[in-house]
Every structure is written in structure tokens, then in C-alpha cells.
N, CA, C and O atoms as a DFTB+ gen file, in Angstrom:
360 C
 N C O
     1  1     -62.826     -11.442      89.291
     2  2     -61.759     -11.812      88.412
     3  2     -60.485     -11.973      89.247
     4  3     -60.079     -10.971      89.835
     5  1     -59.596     -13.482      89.402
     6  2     -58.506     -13.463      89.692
     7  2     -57.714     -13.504      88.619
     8  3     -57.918     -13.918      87.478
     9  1     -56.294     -12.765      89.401
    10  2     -55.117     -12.791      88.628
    11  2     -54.136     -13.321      89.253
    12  3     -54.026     -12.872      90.394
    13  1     -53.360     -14.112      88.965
    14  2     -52.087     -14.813      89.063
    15  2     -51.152     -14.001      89.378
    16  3     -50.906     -13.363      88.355
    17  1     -50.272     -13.548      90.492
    18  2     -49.138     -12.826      90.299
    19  2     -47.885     -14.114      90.541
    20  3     -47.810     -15.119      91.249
    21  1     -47.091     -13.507      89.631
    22  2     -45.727     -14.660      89.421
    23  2     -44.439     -13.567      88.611
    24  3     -44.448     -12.483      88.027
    25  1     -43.532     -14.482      88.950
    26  2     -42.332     -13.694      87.896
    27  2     -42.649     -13.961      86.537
    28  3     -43.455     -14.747      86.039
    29  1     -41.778     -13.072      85.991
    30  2     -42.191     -13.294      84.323
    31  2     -40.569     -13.947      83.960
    32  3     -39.590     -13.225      83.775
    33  1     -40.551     -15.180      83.920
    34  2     -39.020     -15.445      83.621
    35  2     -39.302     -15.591      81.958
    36  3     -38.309     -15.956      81.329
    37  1     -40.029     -15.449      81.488
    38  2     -39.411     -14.630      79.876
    39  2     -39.035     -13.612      79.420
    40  3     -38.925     -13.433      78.207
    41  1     -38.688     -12.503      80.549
    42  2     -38.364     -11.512      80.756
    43  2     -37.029     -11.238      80.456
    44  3     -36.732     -10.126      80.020
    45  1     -35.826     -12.463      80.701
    46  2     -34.712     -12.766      80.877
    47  2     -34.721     -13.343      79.782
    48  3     -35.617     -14.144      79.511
    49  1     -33.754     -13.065      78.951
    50  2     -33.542     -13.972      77.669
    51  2     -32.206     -14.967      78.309
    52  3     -31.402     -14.665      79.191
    53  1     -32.312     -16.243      77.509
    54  2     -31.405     -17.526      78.138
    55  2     -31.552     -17.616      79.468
    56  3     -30.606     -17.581      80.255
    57  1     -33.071     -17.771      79.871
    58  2     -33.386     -18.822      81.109
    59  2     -32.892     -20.072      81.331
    60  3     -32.255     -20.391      82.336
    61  1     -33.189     -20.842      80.354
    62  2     -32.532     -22.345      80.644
    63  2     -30.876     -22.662      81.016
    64  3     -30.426     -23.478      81.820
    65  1     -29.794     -21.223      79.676
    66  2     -29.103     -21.577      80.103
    67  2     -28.806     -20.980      82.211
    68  3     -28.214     -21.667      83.044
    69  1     -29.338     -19.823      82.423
    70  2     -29.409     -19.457      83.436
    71  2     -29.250     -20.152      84.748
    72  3     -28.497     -20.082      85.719
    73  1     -30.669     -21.116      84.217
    74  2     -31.084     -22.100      85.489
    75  2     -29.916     -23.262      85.608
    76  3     -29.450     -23.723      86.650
    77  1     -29.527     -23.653      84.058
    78  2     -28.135     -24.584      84.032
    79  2     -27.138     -24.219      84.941
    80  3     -26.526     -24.996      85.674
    81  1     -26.981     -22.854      84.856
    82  2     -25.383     -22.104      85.307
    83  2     -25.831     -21.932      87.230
    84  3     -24.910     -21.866      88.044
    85  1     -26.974     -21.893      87.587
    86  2     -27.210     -21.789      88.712
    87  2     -27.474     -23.196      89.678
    88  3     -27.190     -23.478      90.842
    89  1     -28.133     -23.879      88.624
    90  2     -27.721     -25.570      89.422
    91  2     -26.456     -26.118      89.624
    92  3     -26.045     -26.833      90.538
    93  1     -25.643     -25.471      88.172
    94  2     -24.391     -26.317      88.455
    95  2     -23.120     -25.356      89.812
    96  3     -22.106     -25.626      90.454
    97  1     -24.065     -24.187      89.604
    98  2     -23.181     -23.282      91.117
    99  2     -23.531     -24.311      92.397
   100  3     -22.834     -24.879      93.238
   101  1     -24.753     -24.267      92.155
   102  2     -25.279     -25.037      93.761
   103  2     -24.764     -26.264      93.819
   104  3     -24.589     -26.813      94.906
   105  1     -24.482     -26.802      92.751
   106  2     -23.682     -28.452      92.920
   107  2     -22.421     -28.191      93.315
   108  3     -22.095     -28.694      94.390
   109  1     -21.553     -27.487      92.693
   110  2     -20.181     -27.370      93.026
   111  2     -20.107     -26.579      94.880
   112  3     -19.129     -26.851      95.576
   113  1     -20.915     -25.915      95.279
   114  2     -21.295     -25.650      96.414
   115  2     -21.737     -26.659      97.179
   116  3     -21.508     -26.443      98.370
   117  1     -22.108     -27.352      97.034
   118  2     -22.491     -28.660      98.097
   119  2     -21.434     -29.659      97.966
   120  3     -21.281     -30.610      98.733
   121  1     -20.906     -29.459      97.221
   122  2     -19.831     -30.685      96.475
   123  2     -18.480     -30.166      97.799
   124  3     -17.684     -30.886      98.402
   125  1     -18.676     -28.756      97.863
   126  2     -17.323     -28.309      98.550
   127  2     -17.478     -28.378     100.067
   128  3     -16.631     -28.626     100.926
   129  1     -19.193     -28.005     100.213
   130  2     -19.218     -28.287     101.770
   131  2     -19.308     -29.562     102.421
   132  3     -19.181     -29.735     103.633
   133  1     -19.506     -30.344     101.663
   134  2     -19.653     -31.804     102.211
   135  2     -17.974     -31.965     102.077
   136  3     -17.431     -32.283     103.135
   137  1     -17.083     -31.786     100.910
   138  2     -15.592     -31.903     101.032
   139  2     -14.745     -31.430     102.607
   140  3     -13.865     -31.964     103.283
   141  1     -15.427     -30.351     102.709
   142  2     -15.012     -29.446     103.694
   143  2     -15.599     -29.842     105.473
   144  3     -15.111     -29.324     106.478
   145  1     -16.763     -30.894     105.465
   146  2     -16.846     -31.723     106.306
   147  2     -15.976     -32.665     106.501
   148  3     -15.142     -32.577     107.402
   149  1     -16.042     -33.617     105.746
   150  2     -15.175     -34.598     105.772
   151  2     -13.542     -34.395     106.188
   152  3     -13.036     -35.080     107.077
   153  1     -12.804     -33.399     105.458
   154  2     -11.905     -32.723     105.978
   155  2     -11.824     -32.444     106.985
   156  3     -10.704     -32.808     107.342
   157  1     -12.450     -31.870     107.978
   158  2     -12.566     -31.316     109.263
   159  2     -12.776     -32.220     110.079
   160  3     -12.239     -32.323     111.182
   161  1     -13.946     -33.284     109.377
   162  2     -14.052     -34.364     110.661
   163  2     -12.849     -35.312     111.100
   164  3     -12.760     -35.971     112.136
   165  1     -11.806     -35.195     109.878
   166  2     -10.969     -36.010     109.771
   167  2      -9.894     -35.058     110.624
   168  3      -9.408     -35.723     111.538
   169  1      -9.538     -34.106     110.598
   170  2      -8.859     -33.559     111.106
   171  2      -9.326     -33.558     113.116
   172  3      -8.602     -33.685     114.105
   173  1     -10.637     -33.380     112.988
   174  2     -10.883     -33.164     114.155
   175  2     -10.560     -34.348     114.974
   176  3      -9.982     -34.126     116.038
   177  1     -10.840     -35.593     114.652
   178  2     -10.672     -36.183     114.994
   179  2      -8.889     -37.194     115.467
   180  3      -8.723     -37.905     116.458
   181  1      -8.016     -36.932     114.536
   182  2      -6.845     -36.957     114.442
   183  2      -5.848     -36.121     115.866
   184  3      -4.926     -36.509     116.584
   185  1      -6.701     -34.713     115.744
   186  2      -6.215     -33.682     116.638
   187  2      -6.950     -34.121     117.707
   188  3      -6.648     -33.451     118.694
   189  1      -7.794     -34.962     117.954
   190  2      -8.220     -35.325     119.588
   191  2      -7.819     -36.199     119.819
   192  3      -7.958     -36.464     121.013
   193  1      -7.124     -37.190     119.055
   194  2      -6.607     -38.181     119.650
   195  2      -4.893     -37.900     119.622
   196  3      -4.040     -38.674     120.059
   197  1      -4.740     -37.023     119.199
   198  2      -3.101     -36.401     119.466
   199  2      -3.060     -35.371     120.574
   200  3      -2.003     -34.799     120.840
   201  1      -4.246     -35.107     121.264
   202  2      -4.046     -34.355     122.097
   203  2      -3.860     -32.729     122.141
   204  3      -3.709     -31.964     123.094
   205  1      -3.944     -32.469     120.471
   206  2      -4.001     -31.028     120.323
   207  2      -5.152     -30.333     120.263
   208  3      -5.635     -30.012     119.178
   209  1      -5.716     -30.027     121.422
   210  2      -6.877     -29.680     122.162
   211  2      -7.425     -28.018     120.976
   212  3      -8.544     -27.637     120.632
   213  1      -6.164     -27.502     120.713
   214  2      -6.445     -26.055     120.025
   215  2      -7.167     -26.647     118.614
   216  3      -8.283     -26.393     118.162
   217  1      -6.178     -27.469     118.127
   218  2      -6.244     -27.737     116.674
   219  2      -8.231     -28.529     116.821
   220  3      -9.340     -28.123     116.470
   221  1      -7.826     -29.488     117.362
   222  2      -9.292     -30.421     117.927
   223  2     -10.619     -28.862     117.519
   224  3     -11.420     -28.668     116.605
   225  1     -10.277     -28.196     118.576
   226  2     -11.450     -27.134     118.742
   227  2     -11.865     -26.645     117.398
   228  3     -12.937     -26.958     116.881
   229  1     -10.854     -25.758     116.773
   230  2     -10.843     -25.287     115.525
   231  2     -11.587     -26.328     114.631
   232  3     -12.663     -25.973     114.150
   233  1     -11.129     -27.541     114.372
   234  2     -11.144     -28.740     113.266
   235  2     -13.145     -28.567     113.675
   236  3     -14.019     -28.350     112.836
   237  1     -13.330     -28.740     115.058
   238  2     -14.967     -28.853     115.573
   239  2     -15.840     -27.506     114.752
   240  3     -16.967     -27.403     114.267
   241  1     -14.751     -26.654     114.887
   242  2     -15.888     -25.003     114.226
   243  2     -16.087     -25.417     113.087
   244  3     -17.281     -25.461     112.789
   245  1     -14.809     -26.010     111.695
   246  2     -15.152     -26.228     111.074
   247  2     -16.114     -27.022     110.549
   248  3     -16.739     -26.798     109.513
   249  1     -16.218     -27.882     111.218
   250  2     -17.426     -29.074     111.317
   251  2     -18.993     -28.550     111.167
   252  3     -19.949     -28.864     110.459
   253  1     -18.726     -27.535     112.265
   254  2     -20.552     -26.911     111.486
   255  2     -20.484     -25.999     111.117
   256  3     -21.576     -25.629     110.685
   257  1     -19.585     -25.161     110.989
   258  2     -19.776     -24.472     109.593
   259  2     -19.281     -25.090     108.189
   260  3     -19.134     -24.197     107.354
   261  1     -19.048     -26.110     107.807
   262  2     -19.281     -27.119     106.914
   263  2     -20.590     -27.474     106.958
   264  3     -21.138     -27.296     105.870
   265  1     -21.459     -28.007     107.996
   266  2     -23.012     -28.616     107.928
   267  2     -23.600     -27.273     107.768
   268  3     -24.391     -27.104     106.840
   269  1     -23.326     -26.349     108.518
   270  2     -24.212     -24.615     108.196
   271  2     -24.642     -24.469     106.672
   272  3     -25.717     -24.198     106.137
   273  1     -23.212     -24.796     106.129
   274  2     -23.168     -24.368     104.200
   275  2     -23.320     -25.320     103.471
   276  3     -23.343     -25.084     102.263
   277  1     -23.470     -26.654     103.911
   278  2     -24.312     -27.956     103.263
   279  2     -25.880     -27.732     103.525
   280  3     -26.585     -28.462     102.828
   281  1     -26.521     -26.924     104.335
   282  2     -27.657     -27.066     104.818
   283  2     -27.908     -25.739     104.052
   284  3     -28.992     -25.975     103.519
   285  1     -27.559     -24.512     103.689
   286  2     -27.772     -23.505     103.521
   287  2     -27.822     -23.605     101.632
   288  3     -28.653     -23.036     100.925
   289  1     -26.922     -24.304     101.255
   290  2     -26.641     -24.928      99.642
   291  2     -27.589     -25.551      99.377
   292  3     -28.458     -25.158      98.599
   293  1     -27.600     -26.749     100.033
   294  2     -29.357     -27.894      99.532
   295  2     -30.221     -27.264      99.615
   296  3     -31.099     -27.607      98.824
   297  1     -30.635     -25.890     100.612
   298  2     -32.040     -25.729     100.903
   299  2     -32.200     -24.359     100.038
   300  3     -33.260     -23.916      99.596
   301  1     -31.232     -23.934      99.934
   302  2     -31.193     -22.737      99.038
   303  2     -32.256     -22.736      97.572
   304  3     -33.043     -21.858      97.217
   305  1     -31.924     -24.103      96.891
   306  2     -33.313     -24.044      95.536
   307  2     -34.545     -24.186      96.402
   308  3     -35.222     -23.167      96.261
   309  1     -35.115     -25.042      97.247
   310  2     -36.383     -25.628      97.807
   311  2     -36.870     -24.353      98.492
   312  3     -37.949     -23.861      98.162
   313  1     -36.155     -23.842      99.376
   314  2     -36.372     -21.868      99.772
   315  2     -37.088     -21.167      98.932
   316  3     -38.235     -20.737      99.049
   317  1     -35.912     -21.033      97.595
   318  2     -36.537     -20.349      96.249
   319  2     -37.824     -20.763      96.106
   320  3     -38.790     -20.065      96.416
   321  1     -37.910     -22.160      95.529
   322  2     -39.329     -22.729      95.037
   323  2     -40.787     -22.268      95.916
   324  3     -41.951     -22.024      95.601
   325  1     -40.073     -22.302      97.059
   326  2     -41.498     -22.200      98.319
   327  2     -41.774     -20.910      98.296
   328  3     -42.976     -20.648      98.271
   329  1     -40.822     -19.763      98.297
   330  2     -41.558     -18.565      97.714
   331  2     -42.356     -18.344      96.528
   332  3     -43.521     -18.006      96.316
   333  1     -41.454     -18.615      95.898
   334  2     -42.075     -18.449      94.164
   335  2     -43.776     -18.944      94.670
   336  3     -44.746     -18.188      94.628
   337  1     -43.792     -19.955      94.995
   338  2     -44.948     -20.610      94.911
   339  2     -45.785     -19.798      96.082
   340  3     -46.983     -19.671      95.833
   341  1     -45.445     -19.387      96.982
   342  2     -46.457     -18.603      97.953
   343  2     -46.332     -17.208      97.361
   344  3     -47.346     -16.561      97.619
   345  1     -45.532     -16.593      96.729
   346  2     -45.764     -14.946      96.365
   347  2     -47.031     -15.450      95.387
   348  3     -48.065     -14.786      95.463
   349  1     -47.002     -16.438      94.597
   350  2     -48.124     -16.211      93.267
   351  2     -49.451     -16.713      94.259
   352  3     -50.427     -16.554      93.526
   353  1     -49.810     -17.109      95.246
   354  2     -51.232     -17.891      95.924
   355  2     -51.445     -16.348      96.552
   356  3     -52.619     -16.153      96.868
   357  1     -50.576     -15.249      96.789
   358  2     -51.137     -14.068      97.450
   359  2     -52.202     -12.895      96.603
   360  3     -52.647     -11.918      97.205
């Protein structure tokens, strides 16, 4: 006899709205790190061609830690999913 192990998300009353309130976190989260690229690249770039080598550097950190938290935001549901789905095949 197999058994299925999985979460019990009826466990939680207002799942749907749940999952609503947690997609629309992760949107406004990707929404800010991609903002927060663009910003930086723009800056970075401005500050290297003005010659402000400090500002330049800084504007560059921001740059991947902008892609760090665009990459960490998108992959954050697909993460979730791939567990969910390997805890229940164990």
C-alpha cells in the first residue's frame, strides 16, 4: 500500500485568497528589482562616463544585487513548486 505524502492546504482556511496575496508580493518584488536594475545601470553608467570612479563602483554593486533579487523573486515560486513536488514522490 502506497501513500501520498503532501501538504494539506485545506488546512488553512482562505487559500486562494492566500496564494492571491503571495503572487501579488512576488510581483511587486520583481517589479522593484528589475526597477532597481535599471536604476543602477543607469546610474552606473552615467558615473563612468563622468569619471566618478566611487559612485561607478557602488552604482556596479547595485547592479547585482538588483539581478541577485530578480533571480531570487522569479525563482522563489518554481523552488516552492519543485519541493512540494519532490517531498510528496518520497
Amino acid at each position: 500500500m502506497t501513500q501520498t505524502v503532501g501538504p494539506d492546504f485545506d488546512a488553512v482556511t482562505a487559500t486562494d485568497q492566500l496564494s492571491h496575496i503571495i503572487g501579488a508580493l512576488l510581483t511587486i518584488g520583481l517589479i522593484t528589482a528589475v526597477g532597481m536594475l535599471i536604476v543602477c545601470a543607469i546610474t552606473w553608467a552615467i558615473a563612468s562616463s563622468a569619471g566618478a570612479w566611487h559612485s561607478a563602483s557602488r552604482a556596479k554593486a547595485g547592479v547585482l544585487v538588483a539581478v541577485g533579487g530578480a533571480v531570487l523573486t522569479g525563482g522563489a515560486l518554481a523552488w516552492t513548486n519543485w519541493l512540494l513536488h519532490t517531498g510528496s514522490t518520497l
